[in-house]
C-alpha positions in Angstrom: 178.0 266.3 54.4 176.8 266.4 58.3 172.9 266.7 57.8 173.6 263.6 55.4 175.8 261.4 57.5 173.2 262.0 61.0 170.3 261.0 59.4 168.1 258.5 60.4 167.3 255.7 57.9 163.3 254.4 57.4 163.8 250.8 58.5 161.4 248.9 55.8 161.0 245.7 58.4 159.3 244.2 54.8 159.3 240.3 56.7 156.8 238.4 54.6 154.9 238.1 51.9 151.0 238.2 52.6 148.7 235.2 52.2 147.8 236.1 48.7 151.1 236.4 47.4 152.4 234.2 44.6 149.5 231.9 44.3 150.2 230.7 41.1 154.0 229.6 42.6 153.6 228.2 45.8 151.0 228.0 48.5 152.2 228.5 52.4 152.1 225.7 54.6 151.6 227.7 57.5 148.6 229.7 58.1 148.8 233.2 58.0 147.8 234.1 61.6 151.0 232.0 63.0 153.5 233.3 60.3 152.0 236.5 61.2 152.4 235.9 65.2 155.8 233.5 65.1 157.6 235.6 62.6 156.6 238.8 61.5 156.1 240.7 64.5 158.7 239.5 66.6 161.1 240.9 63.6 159.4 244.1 63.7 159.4 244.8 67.5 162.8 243.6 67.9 164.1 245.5 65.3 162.2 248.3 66.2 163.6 248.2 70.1 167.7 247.8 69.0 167.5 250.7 67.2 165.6 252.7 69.7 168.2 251.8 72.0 171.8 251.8 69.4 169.9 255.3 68.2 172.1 255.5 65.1 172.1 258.4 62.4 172.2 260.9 65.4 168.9 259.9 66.8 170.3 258.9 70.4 171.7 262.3 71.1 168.4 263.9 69.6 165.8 262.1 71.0 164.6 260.3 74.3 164.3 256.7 74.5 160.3 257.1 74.2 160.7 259.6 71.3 163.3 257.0 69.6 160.9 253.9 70.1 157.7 255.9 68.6 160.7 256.8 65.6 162.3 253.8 64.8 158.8 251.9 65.3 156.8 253.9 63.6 159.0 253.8 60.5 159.5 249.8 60.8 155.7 249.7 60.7 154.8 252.1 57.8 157.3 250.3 55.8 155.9 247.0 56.6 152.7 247.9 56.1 153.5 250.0 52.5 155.1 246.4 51.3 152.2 244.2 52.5 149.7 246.9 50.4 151.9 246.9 47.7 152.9 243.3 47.2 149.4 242.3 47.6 147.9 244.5 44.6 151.0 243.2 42.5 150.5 239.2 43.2 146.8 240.2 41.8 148.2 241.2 38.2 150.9 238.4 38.6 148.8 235.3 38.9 148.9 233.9 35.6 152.1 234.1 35.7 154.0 231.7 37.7 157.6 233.2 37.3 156.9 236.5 37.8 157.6 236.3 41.6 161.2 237.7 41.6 160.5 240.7 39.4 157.5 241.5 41.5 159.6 241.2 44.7 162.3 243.1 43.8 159.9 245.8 42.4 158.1 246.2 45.5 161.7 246.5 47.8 162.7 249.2 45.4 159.0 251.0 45.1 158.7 251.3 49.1 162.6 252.1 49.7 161.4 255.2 47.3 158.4 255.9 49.1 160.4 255.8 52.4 163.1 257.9 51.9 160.7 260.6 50.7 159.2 260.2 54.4 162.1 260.1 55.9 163.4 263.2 54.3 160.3 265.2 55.3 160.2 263.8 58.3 163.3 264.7 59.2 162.8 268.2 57.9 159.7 268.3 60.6 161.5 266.8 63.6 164.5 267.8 63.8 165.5 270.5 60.8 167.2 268.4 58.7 166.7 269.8 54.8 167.2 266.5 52.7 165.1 267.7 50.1 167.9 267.8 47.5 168.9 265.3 45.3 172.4 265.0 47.1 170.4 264.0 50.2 168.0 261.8 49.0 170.9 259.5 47.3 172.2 259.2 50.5 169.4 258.8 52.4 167.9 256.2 49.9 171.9 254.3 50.6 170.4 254.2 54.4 166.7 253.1 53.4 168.0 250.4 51.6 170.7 249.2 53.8 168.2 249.0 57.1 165.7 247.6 55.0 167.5 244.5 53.8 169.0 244.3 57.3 165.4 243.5 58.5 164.0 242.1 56.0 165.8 239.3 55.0 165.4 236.4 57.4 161.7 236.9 57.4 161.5 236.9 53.6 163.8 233.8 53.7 161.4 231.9 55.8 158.3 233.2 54.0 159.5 231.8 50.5 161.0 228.5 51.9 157.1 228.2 53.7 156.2 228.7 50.2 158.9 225.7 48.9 160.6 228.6 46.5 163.5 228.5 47.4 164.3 224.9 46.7 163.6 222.9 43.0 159.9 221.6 43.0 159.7 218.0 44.0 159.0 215.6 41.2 155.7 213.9 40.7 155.1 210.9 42.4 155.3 208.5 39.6 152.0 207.0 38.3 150.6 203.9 39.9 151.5 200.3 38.4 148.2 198.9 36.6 146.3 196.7 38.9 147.5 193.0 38.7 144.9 190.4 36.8 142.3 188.9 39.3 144.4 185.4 39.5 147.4 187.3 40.8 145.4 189.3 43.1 144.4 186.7 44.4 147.1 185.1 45.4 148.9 188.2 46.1 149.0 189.5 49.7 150.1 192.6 49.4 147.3 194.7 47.9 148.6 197.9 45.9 149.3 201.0 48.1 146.5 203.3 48.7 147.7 206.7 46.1 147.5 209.4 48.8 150.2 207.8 50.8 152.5 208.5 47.9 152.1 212.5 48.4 153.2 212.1 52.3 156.9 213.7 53.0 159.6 210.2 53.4 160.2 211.7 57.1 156.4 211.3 57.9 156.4 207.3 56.9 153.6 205.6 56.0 151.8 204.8 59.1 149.0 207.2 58.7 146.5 208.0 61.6 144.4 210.7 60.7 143.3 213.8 58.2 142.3 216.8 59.5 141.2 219.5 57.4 143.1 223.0 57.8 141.7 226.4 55.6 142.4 224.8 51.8 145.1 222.4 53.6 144.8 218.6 54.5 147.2 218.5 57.5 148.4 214.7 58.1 148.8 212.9 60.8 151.5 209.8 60.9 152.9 208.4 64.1 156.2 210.3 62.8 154.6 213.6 63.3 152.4 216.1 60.7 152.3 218.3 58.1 150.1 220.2 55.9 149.3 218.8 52.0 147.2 221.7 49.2 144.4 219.2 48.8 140.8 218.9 49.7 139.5 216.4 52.2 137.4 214.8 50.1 139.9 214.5 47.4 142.7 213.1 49.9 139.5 210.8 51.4 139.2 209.2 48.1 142.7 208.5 47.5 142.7 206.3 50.1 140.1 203.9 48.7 140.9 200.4 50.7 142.8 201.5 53.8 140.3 200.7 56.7 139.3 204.2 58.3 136.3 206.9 58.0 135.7 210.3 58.3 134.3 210.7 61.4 133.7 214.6 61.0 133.3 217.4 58.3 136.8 218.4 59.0 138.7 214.5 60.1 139.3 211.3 58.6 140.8 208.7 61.1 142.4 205.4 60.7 140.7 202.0 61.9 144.2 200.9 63.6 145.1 204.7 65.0 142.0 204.2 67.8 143.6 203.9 70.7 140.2 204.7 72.9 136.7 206.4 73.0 135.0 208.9 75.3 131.5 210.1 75.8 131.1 213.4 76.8 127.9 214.7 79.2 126.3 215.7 76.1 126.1 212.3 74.3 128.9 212.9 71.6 131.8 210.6 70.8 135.8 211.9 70.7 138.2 209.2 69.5 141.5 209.4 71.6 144.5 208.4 68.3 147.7 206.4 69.1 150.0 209.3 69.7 147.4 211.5 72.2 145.4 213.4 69.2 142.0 213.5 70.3 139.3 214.0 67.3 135.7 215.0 67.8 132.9 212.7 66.3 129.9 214.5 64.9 126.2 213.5 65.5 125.8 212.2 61.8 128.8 209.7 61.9 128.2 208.8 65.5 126.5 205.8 63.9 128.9 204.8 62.0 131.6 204.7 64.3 129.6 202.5 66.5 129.2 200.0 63.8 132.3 199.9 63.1 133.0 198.9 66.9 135.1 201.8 67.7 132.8 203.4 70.5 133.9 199.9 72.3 137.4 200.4 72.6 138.6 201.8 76.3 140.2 204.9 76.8 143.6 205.4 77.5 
């Protein structure tokens, strides 16, 4: 059938789940603004602009370049913005339950290729006379939906669940700390039992931490290997490392006695600590005192 065969399919452009997806399954690592920026919208503007210019489904004999950008576009975005809506006020009646993710996912794909074929059908009716209103054209039509839809959908949805750590097995728990040794053999022992946090830190990341920095509901690590982010509190992670020399030096950072590489004073009077691999941390007024004490504001910059 012609008007079946020429029409335009409502690219769904789903990319990624929203920060409140899946909470009970796996937190993102990445804050929602940069898997927003990094990997959502260039998906939808690059989709949107190859099929402006391919124009498939008759649309490039139709329509104008501008008219095919404002069509393809707009469809890309009301799909991706229908999913985000949608998968949002599912993850609220999922929460408590933690395998639920899959069913919800697939639900929503298959609830917004519905709602898009319905306005692609009428939209096509509008634009350019196309009657699809029939249950003949809607089949076919929905073939389309779903076939653009997965097409870009799925490498942003692939990064967003491995962000998430789904699509891998969890890792184990660390396994639970050896009792402390009696006080003779501490004693003589001079290798004093590992800090615990250091146990949660990724193998790649080694063990030669230099400093915490709190991140949204994130502790993002810093090792002289690189950094990455750990669901934790900074007091909690703080307390964990009972007996490694270092102090929080500000609401938001912890640093290591041995990462302090140099100090500087700025005009106004407060400290900023200048870390082995170039981090620079800020000192607030209320530990300024400490880090003095602990002879840190005596070291020489870089």
């Amino acid at each position: 059938m012609r008007e079946a065969t020429e029409m335009p399919t409502a690219a769904l452009s789903t990319t990624a789940l929203p920060t409140a997806a899946l909470p009970t399954v796996g937190q993102p690592r990445t804050p929602y603004l940069r898997r927003l920026l990094g990997r959502r919208l260039p998906v939808l503007l690059g989709a949107s602009l190859v099929l402006a210019l391919l124009g498939p489904f008759g649309t490039f004999a139709d329509l104008t370049l501008a008219q095919r950008l404002a069509y393809w576009g707009g469809l890309i975005g009301l799909g991706s913005l229908t999913f985000e809506l949608l998968t949002l006020a599912a993850t609220r009646l999922l929460r408590q339950r933690a395998a639920g993710w899959r069913a919800m996912l697939g639900g929503v794909l298959l609830a917004v290729a519905v709602l898009m074929t319905l306005t692609v059908a009428l939209l096509e009716r509008t634009l350019r006379g196309m009657d699809l209103l029939h249950p003949l054209g809607l089949a076919e039509l929905f073939v389309y939906v779903v076939l653009v839809t997965l097409l870009t959908s799925a490498a942003p949805i692939w990064l967003e669940l491995r962000d998430r750590g789904l699509l891998t097995a969890p890792a184990p728990l660390p396994s639970p700390p050896p009792p402390p040794p009696p006080d003779d053999a501490a004693a003589t022992s001079g290798d004093p039992r590992e800090p615990a946090f250091l146990a949660r830190l990724p193998a790649r990341l080694g063990r030669d931490l230099l400093a915490l920095e709190m991140e949204d509901h994130y502790v993002r690590v810093h090792t002289a290997e690189g950094s990455d982010l750990i669901l934790m509190r900074l007091r909690d992670a703080i307390a964990e490392l009972a007996g490694l020399d270092g102090m929080q030096v500000h609401r938001s950072h912890w640093v290591a006695a041995a990462a302090v590489a140099g100090v500087e004073r700025k005009p106004d009077g407060k400290l900023v600590l200048t870390l082995r691999n170039g981090l620079r941390v800020p000192v607030s007024r209320s530990h300024t005192a400490a880090v003095r004490a602990a002879g840190w504001a005596g070291k020489a910059g870089p």
